[in-house]
C-alpha positions in Angstrom: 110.9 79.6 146.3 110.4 83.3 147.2 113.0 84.0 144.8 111.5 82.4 142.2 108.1 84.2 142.7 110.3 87.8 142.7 111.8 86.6 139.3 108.3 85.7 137.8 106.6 88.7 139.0 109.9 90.7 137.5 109.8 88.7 133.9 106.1 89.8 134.2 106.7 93.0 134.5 109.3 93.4 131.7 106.7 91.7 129.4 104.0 94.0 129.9 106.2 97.0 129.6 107.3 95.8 125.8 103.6 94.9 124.8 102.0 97.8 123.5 98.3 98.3 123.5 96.0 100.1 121.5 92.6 101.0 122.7 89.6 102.2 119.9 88.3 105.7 120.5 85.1 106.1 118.7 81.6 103.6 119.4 78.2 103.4 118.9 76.8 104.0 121.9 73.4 104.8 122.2 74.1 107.4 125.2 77.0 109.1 123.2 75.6 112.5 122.6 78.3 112.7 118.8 76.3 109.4 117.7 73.3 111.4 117.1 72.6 113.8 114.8 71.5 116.9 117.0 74.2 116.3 119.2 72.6 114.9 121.9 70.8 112.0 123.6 67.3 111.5 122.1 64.6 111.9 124.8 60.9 111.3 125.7 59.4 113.3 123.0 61.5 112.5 120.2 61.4 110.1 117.5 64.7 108.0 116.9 65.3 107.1 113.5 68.0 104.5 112.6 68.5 104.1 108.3 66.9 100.9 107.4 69.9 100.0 105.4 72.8 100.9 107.9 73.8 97.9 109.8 74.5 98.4 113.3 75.3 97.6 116.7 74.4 99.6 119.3 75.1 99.3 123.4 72.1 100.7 125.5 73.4 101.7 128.8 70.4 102.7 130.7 66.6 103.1 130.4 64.8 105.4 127.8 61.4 106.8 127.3 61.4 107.5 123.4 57.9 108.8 121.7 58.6 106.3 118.7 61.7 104.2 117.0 62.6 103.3 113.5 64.7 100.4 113.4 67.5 99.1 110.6 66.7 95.5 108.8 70.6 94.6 110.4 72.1 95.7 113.8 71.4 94.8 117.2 71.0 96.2 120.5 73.0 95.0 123.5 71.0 96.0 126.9 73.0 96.5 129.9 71.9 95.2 133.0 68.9 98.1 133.4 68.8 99.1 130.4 65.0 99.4 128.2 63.4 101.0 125.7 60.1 102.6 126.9 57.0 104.1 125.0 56.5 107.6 126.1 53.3 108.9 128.5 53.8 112.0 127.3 55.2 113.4 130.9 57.0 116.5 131.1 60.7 116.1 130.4 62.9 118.6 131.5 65.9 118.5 129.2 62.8 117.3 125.9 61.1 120.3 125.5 59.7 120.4 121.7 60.9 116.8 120.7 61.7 116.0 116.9 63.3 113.7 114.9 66.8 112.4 116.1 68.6 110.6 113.5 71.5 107.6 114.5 74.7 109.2 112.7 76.5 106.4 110.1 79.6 104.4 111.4 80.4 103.1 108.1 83.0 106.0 107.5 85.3 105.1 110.7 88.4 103.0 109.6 91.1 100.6 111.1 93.7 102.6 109.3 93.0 105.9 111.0 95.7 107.0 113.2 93.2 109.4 114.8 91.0 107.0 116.3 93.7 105.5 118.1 95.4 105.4 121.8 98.1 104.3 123.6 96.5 102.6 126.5 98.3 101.1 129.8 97.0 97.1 129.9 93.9 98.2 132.4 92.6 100.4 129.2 93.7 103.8 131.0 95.7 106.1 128.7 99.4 106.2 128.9 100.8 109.1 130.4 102.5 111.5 128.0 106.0 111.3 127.6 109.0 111.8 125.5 108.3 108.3 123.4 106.0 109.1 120.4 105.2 106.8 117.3 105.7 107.8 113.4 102.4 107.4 112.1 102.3 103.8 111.0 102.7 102.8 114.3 99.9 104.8 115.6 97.5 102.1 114.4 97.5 98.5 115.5 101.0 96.3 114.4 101.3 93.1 113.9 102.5 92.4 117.5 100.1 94.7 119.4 97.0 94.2 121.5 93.9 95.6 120.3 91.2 96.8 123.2 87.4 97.7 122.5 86.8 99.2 125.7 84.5 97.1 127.7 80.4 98.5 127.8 80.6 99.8 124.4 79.8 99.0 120.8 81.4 99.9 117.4 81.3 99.8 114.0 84.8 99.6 112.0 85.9 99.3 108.9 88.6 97.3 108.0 89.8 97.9 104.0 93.1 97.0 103.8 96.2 96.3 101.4 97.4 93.5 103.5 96.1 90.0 103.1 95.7 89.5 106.9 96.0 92.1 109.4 97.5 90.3 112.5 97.3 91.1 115.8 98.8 89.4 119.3 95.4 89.9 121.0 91.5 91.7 120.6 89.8 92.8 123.5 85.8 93.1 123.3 83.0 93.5 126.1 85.9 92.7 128.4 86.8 89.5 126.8 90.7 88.7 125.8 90.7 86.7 122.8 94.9 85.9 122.7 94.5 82.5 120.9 93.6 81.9 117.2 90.8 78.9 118.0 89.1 81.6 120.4 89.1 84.4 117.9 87.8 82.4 115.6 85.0 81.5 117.8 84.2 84.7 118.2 83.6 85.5 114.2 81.1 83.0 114.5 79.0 85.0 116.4 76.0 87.6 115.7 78.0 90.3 116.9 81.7 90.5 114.8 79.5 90.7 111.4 77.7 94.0 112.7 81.5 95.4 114.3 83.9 94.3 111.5 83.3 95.5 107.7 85.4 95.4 104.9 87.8 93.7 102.5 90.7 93.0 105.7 90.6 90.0 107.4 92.1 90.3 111.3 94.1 87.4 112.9 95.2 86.9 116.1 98.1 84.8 117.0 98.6 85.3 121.0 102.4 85.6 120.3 104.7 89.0 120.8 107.3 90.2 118.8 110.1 87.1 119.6 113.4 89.5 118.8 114.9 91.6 121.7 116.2 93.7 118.4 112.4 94.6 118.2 109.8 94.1 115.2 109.1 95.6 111.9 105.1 97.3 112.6 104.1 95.5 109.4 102.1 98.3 108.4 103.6 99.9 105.1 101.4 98.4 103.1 98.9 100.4 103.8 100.8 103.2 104.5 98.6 105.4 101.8 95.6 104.6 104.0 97.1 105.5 106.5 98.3 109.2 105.7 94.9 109.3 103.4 93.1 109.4 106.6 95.3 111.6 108.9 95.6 114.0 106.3 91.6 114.4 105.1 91.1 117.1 107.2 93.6 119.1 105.9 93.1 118.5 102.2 95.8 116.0 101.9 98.2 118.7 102.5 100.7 118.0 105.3 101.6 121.5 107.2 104.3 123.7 106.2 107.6 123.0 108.2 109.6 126.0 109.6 112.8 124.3 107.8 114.0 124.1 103.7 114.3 120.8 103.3 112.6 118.8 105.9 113.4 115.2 106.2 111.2 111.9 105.5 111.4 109.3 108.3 110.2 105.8 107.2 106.5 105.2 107.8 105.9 109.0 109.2 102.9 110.7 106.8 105.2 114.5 106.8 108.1 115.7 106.8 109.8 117.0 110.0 112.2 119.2 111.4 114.8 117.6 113.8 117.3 115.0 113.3 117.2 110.9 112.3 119.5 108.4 113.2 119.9 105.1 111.5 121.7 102.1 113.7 123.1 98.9 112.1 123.3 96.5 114.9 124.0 93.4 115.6 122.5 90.4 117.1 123.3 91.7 120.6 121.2 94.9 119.8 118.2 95.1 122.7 115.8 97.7 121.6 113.7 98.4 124.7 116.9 98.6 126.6 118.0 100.9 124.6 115.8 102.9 124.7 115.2 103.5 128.1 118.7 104.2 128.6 118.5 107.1 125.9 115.0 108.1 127.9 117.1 108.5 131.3 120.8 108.9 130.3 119.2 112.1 127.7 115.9 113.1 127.2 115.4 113.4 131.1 117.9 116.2 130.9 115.9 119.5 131.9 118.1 121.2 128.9 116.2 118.6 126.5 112.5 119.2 127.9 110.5 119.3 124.9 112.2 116.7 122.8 110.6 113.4 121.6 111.9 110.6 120.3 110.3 107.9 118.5 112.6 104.3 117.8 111.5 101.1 116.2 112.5 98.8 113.1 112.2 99.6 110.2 113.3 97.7 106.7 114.7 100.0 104.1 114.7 99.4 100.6 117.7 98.7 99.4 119.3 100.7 96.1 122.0 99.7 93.8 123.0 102.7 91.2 120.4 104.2 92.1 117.8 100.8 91.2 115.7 100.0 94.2 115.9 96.3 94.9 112.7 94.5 96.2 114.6 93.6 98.5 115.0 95.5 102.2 117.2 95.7 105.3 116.3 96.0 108.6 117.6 99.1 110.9 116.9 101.1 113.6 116.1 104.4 113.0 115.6 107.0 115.7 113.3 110.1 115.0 114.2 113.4 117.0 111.3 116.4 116.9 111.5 119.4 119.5 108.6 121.9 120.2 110.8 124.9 119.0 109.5 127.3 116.0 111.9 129.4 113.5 115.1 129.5 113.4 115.0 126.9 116.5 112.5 124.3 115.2 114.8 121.1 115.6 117.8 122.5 117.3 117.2 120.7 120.3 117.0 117.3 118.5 120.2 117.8 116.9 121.6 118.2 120.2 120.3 115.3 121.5 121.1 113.6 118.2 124.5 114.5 118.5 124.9 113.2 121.9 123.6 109.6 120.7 126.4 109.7 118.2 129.3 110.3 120.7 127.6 107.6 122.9 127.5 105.0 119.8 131.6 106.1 119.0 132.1 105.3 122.9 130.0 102.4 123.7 128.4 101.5 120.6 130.0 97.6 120.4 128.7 96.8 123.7 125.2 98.1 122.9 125.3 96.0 119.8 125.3 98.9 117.2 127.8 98.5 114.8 127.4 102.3 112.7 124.9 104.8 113.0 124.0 107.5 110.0 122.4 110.8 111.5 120.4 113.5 109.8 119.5 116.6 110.9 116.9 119.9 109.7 116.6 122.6 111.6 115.1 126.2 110.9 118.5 127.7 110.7 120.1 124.7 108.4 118.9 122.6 105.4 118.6 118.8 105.5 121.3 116.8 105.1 123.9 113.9 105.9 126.0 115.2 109.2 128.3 111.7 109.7 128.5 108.4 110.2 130.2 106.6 113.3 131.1 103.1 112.2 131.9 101.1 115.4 134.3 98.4 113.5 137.7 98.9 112.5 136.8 98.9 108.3 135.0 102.3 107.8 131.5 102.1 106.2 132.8 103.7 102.9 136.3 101.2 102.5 133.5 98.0 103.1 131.3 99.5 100.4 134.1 100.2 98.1 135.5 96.9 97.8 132.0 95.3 97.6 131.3 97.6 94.7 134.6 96.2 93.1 134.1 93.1 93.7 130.5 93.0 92.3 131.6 95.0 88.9 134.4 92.5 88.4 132.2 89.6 88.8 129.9 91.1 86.6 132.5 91.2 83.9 134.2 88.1 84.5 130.2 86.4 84.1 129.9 88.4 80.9 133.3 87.3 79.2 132.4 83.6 80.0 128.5 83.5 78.8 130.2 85.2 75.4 128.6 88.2 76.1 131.5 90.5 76.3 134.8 90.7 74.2 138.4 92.2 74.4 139.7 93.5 71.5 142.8 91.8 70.7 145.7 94.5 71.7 147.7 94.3 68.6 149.2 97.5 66.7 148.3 98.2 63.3 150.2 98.1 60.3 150.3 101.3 59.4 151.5 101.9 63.1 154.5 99.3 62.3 155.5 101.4 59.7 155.7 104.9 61.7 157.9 103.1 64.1 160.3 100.9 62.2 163.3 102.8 61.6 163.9 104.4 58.2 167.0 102.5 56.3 169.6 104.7 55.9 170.6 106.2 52.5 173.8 105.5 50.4 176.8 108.2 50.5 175.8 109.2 47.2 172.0 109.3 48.1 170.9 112.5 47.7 167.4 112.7 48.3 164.8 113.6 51.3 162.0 111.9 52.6 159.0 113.7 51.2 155.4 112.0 52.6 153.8 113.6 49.9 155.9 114.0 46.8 159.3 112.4 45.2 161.2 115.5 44.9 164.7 116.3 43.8 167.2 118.0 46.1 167.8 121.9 45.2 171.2 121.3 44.4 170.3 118.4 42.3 170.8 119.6 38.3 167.3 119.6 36.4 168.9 119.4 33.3 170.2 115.9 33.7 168.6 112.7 34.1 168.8 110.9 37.6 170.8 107.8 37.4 169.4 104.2 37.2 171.3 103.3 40.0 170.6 105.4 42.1 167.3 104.9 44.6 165.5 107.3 46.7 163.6 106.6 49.5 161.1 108.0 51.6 158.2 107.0 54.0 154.8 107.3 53.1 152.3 106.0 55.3 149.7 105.8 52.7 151.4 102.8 51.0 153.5 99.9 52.2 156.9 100.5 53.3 158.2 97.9 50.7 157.7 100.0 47.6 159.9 102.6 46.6 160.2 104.9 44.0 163.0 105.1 41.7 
């Protein structure tokens, strides 16, 4: 019995390390001092203005004296245990001196797809602890396996425009409630409150279940993958920052381009991600030589290309993203070290980790981008597979044509005229004396002009122009 209890407790503990949870930063708060729009707390003499039109929902902490209140036609307030609005008596306030008007600021702006108003939270809603493990920047926002948390004792306002028909989610956390099941979500919509803290075109679902492949899930986010790098980038005009290499390269579902190395694993249906990746957290990036590197490793689905065509179609891989905190010439040298190191460990162990090639990339401020190898794990290199696939496809694609009578052989047969340049040229009498002339019937030299050439006697020649059964006399 007691070791069934450890192995619980131990299954429980892998379970919560591969759920990943995503707390909301922003809220609506009526003590948040950014909500208002003089930067602070409205006090005793002031008069709180909230746009008639704005819906809202608002979280009231603790007691206020206010000297009036304009409220919208939609929002609510929720009252903490305490908490009351109060007209004031016109008593001196010590942080209130000349009062004014203190307007609500609008929520309507804040969006699910903004990687900035994001965190990585542990499951109690603390913020992880920094580490070498960062995310490319669709995976900064909610996928499709994650758990959403609204910290408890706050309100919010979000907006949720999205590309996707239905944004799902494993579980949603609000006012300290786990909703994990789809009948208890839905419950909750039905409420006063989700109306006033959801907004938009995107409809969120939550299923209760976790990614079910030990080969890790697809974030699920592409889609909206414009959204996403809309938002990051607004600050900055839409313009990602300069990198200190040429030709910096692309990971999938990353907003910029970065300097460092990428590594993309074929694997097979032993492949374990998390394992995997904390092995290459404390066999590597542990390494005090490798302080500073950060590594960021998840499924991804590629499109696939044919002669240069992009297919809808798209295959899963793993790809590995390597960025270091150097600058000049050194920006990404450290990655491609550590890159490097994952390739000799794939040619070495690579079968028994379930990774059957990798492909690795590397830019640094010293190099441009480009391909630096590929470590297939079976005996059939990558390029012999392709190869013969490629053959195999163009004959197929012929032999279809010639049947649907779509494609024709010319028949390989010489030409006359060809014929006649090879048959052999009959060979002339004793008494012939003539030439073959291609252009002109002409007499030897020592033939005599004067007399006329005998019936009898025939002269041939080959002309090519003409069939080879005439002949001239």
């Amino acid at each position: 019995m007691k070791r069934l209890l450890v192995l619980l407790a131990l299954l429980q503990l892998l379970g919560a390390t591969a759920a990943v949870y995503k707390q909301w930063i922003p809220n609506t708060n009526f003590e948040t001092a950014s909500n208002w729009d003089k930067g602070r707390v409205p006090c005793a003499r002031d008069v709180v203005h909230f746009e008639k039109d704005k819906v809202v929902s608002v979280f009231v902490r603790s007691p206020h004296a206010l000297t009036d209140m304009y409220l919208p036609l939609n929002g609510e307030f929720v009252l903490a245990a305490g908490a009351a609005f109060t007209a004031s008596d016109d008593s001196w306030d010590p942080g209130c001196d000349s009062g004014g008007t203190v307007r609500f600021a609008d929520a309507e702006h804040r969006a699910w797809f903004d990687p900035t108003l994001w965190q990585d939270v542990l499951p109690s809603g603390e913020p992880r602890p920094s580490g070498p493990i960062f995310s490319v920047d669709e995976e900064r926002v909610p996928c499709r396996y994650d758990d959403v948390i609204f910290p408890p004792e706050t309100s919010f306002r979000i907006n949720t425009d999205s590309s996707q028909p239905v944004i799902q989610l494993r579980s949603i956390s609000v006012m300290g409630q786990e909703l994990n099941t789809p009948s208890s979500w839905a419950g909750y919509l039905q409420g006063p409150s989700a109306p006033l803290q959801f907004h938009g075109n995107g409809t969120l679902q939550v299923t209760g279940t976790g990614c079910p492949d030990k080969s890790g899930c697809a974030c699920g986010n592409a889609l909206d993958g414009p959204r996403i790098c809309a938002a990051l980038l607004r600050a900055s005009g839409n313009q990602c920052p300069e990198a200190a290499c040429q030709s910096p390269l692309q990971p999938l579902g990353h907003c910029c381009g970065i300097c460092g190395a990428t590594i993309n694993l074929d694997f097979t249906p032993d492949f374990d991600l998390q394992k995997y990746q904390d092995r290459l957290v404390q066999e590597l990036l542990s390494q005090p030589k490798y302080a500073g590197v950060q590594m960021a490793i998840s499924k991804v689905h590629k499109a696939q290309t044919f002669l240069g065509i992009t297919s809808r179609s798209s295959t899963p891989l793993i790809q590995i993203v390597l960025i270091d905190d150097r600058a000049g010439a050194q920006a990404g040298t450290a990655a491609e070290q550590v890159a490097a190191d994952i390739m000799d460990s794939i040619a070495q162990h690579g079968e028994a980790l379930g990774i059957s090639s990798g492909k690795m990339e590397v830019a640094t401020g010293s190099t441009a981008s480009g391909q630096v190898g590929i470590h297939p794990v079976s005996k059939i290199t990558a390029g012999t597979v392709m190869g013969l696939l490629f053959s195999l496809l163009l004959l197929g694609g012929i032999l279809f044509l010639y049947r649907k009578g779509k494609l024709r052989f010319p028949a390989l047969r010489l030409s006359r005229s060809w014929d006649r340049l090879e048959d052999p040229v009959p060979p002339a009498p004793a008494s012939d004396k003539g030439f073959d002339n291609p252009v002109f019937n002409v007499e030897p030299p020592d033939a005599d002009l004067g007399e006329e050439t005998p019936k009898d006697i025939q002269v041939f020649y080959l002309n090519p122009l003409y069939d080879a059964s005439e002949t001239e006399t």
